[in-house]
Rosetta silent file (secondary structure, phi, psi, omega in degrees, C-alpha in Angstrom):
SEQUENCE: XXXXXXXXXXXXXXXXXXXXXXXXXXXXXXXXXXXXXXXXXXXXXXXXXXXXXXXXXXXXXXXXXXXXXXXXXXXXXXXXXXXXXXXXXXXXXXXXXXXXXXXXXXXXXXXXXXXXXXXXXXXXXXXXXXXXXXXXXXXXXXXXXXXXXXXXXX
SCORE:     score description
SCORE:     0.000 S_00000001
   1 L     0.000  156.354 -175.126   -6.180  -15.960    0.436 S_00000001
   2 E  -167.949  149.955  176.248   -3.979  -18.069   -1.983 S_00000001
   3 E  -113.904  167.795  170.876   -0.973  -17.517   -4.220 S_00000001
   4 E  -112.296  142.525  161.930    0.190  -19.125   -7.085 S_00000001
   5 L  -119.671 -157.522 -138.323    3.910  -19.875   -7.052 S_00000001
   6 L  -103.734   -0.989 -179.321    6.612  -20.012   -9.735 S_00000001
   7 L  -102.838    4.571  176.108    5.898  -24.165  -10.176 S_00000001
   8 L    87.654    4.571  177.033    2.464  -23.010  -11.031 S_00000001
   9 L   -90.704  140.363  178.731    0.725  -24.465   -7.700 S_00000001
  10 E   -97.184  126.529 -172.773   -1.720  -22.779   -5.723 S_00000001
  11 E   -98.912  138.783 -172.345   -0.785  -22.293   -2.131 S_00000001
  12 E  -102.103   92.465 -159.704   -3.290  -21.775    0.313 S_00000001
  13 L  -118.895  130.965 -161.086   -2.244  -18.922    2.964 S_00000001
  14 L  -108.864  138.410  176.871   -4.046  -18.954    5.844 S_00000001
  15 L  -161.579  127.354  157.544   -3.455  -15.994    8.926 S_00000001
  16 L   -57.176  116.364  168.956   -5.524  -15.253   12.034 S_00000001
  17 L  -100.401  148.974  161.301   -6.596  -12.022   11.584 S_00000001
  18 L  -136.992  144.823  174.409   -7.236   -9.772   14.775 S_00000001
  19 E  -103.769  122.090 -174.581   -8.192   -6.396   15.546 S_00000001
  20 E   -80.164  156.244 -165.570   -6.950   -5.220   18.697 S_00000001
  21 E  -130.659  166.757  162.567   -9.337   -3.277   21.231 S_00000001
  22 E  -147.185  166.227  173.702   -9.240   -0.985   24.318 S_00000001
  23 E  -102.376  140.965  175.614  -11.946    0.329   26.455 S_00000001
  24 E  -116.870  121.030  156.766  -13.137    3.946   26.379 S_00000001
  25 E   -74.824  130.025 -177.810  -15.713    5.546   28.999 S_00000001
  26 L   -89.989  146.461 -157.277  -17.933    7.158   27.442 S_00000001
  27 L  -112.463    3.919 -172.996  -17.570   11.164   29.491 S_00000001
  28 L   -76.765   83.411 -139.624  -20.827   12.721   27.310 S_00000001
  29 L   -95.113  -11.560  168.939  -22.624   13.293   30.364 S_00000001
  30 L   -68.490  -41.773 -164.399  -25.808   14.448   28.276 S_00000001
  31 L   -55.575  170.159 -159.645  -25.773   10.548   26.657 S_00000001
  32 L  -103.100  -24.745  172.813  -27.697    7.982   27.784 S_00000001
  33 L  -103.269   -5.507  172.021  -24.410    5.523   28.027 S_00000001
  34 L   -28.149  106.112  169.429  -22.734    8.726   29.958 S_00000001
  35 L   105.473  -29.623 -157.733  -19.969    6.247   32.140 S_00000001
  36 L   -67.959  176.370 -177.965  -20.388    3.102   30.387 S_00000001
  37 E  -118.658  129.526 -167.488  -17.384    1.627   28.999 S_00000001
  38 E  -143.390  145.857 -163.473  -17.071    0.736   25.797 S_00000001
  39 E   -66.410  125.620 -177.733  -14.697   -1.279   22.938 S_00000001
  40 E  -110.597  142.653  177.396  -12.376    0.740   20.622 S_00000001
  41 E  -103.242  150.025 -163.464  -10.337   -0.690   18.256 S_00000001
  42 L   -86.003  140.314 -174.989   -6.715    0.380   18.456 S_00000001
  43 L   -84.649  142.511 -178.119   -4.888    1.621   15.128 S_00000001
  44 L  -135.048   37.252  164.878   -1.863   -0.123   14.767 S_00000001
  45 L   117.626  173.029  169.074   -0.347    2.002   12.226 S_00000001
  46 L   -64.973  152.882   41.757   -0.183    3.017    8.345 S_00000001
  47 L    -1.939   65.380 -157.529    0.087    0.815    5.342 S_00000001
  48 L   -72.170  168.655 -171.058    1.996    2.853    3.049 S_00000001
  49 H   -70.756  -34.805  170.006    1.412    2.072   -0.587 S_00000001
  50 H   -34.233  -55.169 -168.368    4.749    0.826   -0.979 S_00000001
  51 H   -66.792  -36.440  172.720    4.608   -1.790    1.774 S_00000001
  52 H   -26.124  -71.385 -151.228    0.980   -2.726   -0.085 S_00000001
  53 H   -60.123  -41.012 -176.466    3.244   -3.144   -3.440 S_00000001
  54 H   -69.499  -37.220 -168.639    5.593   -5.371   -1.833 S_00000001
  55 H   -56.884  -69.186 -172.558    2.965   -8.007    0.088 S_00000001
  56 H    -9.324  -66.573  167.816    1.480   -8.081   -3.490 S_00000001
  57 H   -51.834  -36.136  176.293    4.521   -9.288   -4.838 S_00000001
  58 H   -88.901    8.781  167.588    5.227  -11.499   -2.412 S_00000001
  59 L  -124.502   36.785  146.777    2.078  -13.478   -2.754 S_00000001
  60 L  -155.745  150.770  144.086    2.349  -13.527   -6.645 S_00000001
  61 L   -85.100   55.633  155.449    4.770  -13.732   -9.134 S_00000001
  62 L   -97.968  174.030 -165.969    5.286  -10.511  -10.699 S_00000001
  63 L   -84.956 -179.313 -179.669    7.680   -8.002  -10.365 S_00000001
  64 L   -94.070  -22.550 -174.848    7.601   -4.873   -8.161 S_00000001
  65 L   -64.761  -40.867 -159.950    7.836   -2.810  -11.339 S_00000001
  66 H   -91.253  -37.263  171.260    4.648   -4.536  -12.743 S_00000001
  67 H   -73.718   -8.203  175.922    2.279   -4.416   -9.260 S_00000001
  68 H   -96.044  -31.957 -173.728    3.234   -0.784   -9.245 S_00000001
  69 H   -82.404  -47.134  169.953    2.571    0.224  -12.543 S_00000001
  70 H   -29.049  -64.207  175.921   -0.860   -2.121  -12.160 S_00000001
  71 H   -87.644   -8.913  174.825   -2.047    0.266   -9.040 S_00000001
  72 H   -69.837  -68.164 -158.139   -0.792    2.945  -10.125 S_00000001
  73 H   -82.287    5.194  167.130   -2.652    2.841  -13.091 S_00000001
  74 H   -73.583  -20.515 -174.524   -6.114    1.583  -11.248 S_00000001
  75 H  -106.030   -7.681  145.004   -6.190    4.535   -9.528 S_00000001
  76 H   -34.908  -71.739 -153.423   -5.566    6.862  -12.649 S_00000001
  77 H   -71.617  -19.150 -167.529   -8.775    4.695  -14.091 S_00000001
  78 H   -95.387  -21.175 -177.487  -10.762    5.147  -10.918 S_00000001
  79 H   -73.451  -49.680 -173.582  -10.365    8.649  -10.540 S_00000001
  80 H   -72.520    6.450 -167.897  -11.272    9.224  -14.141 S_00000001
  81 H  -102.429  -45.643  172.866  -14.540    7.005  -14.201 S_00000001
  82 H   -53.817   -5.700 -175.046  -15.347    8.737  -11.113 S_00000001
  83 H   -93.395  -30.935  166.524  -15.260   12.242  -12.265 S_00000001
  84 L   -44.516   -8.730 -167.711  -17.311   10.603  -15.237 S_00000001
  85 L    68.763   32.247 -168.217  -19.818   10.188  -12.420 S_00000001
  86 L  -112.542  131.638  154.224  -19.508    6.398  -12.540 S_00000001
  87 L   -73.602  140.493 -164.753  -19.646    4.282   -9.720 S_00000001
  88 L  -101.405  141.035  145.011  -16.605    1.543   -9.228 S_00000001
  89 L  -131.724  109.230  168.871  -17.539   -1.657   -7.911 S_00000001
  90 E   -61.461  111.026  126.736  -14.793   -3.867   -7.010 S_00000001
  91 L   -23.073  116.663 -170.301  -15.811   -7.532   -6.415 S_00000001
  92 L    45.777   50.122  145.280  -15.305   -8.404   -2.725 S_00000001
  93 L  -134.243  -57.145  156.603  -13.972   -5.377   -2.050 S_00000001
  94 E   126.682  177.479 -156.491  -17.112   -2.742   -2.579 S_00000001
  95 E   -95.154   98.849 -125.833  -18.099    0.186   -4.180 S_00000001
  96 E  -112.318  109.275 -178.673  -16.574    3.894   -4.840 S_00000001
  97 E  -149.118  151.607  172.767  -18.693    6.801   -5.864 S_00000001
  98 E  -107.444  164.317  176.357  -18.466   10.458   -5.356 S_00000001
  99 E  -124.057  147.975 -164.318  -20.764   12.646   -3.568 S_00000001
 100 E  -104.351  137.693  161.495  -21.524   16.536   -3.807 S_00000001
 101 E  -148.483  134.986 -158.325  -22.579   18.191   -0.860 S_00000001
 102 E  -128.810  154.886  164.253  -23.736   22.388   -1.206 S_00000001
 103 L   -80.563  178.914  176.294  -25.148   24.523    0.865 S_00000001
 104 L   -59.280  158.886  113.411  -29.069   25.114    0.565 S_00000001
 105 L  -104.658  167.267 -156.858  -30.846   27.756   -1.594 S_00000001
 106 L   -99.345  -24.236  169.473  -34.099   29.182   -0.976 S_00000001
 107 L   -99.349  100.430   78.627  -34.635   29.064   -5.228 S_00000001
 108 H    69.300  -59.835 -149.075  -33.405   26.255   -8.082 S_00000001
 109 H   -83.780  -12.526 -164.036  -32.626   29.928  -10.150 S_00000001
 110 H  -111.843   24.389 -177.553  -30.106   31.341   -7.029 S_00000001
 111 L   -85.413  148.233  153.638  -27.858   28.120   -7.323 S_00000001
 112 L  -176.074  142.752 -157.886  -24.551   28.387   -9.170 S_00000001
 113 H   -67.142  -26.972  164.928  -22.074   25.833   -8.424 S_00000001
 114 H   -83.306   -3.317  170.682  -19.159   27.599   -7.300 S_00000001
 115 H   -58.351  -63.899 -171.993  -20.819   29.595   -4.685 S_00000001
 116 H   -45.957  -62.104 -151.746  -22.794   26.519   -3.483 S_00000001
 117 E   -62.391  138.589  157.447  -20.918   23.510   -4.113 S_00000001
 118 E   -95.188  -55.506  164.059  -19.078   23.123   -0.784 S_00000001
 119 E  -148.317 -161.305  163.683  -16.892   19.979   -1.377 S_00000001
 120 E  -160.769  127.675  158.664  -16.925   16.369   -2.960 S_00000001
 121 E  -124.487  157.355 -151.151  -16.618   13.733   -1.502 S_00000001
 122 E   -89.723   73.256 -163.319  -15.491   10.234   -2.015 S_00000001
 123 E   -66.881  151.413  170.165  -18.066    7.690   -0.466 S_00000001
 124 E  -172.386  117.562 -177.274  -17.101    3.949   -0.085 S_00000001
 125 E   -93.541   92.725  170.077  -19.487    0.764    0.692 S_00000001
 126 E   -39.812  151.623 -172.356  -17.695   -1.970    1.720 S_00000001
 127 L   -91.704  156.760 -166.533  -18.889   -5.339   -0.095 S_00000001
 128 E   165.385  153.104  134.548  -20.950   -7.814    2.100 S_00000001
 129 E   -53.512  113.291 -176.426  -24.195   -9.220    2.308 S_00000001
 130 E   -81.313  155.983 -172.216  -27.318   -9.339    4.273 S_00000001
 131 L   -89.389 -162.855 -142.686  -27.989  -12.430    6.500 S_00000001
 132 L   -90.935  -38.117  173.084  -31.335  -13.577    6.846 S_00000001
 133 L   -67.308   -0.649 -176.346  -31.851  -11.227    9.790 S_00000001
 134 L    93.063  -11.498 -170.373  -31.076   -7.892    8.082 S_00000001
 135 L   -90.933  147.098  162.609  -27.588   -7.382    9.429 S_00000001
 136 E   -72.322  122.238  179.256  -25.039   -6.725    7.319 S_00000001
 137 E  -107.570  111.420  148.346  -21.437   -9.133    6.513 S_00000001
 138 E   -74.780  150.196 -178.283  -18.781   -7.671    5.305 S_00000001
 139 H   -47.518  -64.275 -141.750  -15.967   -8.991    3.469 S_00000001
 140 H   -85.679   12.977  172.751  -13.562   -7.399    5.059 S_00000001
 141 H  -104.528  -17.665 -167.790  -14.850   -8.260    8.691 S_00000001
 142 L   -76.853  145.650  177.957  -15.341  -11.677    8.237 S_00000001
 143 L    95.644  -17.842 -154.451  -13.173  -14.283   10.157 S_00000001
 144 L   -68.079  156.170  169.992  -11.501  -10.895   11.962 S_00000001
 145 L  -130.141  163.746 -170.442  -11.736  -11.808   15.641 S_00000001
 146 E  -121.965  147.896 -177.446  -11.140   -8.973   18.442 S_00000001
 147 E  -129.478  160.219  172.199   -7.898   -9.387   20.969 S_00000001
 148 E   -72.281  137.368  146.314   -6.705   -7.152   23.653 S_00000001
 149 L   -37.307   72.177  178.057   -4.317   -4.485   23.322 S_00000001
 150 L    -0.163  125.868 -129.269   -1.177   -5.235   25.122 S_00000001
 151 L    -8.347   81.598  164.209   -2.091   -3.641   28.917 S_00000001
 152 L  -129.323  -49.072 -177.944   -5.089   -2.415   28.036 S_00000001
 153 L   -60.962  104.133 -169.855   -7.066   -5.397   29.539 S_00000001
 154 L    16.180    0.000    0.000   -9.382   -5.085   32.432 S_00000001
């Protein structure tokens, strides 16, 4: 990540990212991993849009007025391209589309969408790449390393 600052130099900001973990047993005694133990990663709270607005700012120069009005109005634009039935794709961030999901009919002629339609929902593919091997890299995983949870470790 890198900022520009107010002499016009780009600053290079570098932070260990970690995701913190705990172990879970799995108690699904039909499962096949029924006892094993296995890594969870711990939530370590909300990221209101506000605090969002503020980072923003503080790794550019603009105002708080101008990064608000900025996301503010991306998500105005994303909502309407999406209703348009348009998929968003952010660069290095990933892609936004909605999805319809209805119940069944037994006929094409016994459909009718407000019976049917059940909801829509908002789908989202993080951006990332396959390796050579087929697995998938995500942006937003890479470099993350996993740390313990404060007394959660074994």
């Amino acid at each position: 990540m890198y900022y520009i600052n107010y002499e016009g130099k780009i600053n290079f900001k570098q932070k260990n990212m970690a995701i913190k973990i705990k172990l879970i047993r799995n108690n699904i005694k039909s499962s096949s991993s029924y006892g094993k133990y296995f890594a969870k990663a711990v939530n370590q709270g909300d990221v209101t849009f506000d605090e969002i607005v503020t980072e923003l700012c503080r790794n550019s120069c603009l105002d708080k007025g101008v990064v608000t009005n900025v996301v503010m109005s991306l998500e105005d634009l994303l909502k309407e391209k999406l209703a348009d039935g348009h998929t968003i794709v952010l660069d290095g961030i990933g892609r936004f589309r909605l999805r319809v999901e209805s119940e069944g009919v037994d006929e094409r002629t016994m459909f009718k969408i407000k019976k049917h339609i059940t909801r829509i929902v908002c789908g989202f593919l993080p951006a990332g790449h396959r390796d050579s091997t087929g697995h998938i890299d995500y942006n937003f995983c890479k470099d993350v390393k996993t740390i313990w949870q404060i007394g959660c470790k074994p």
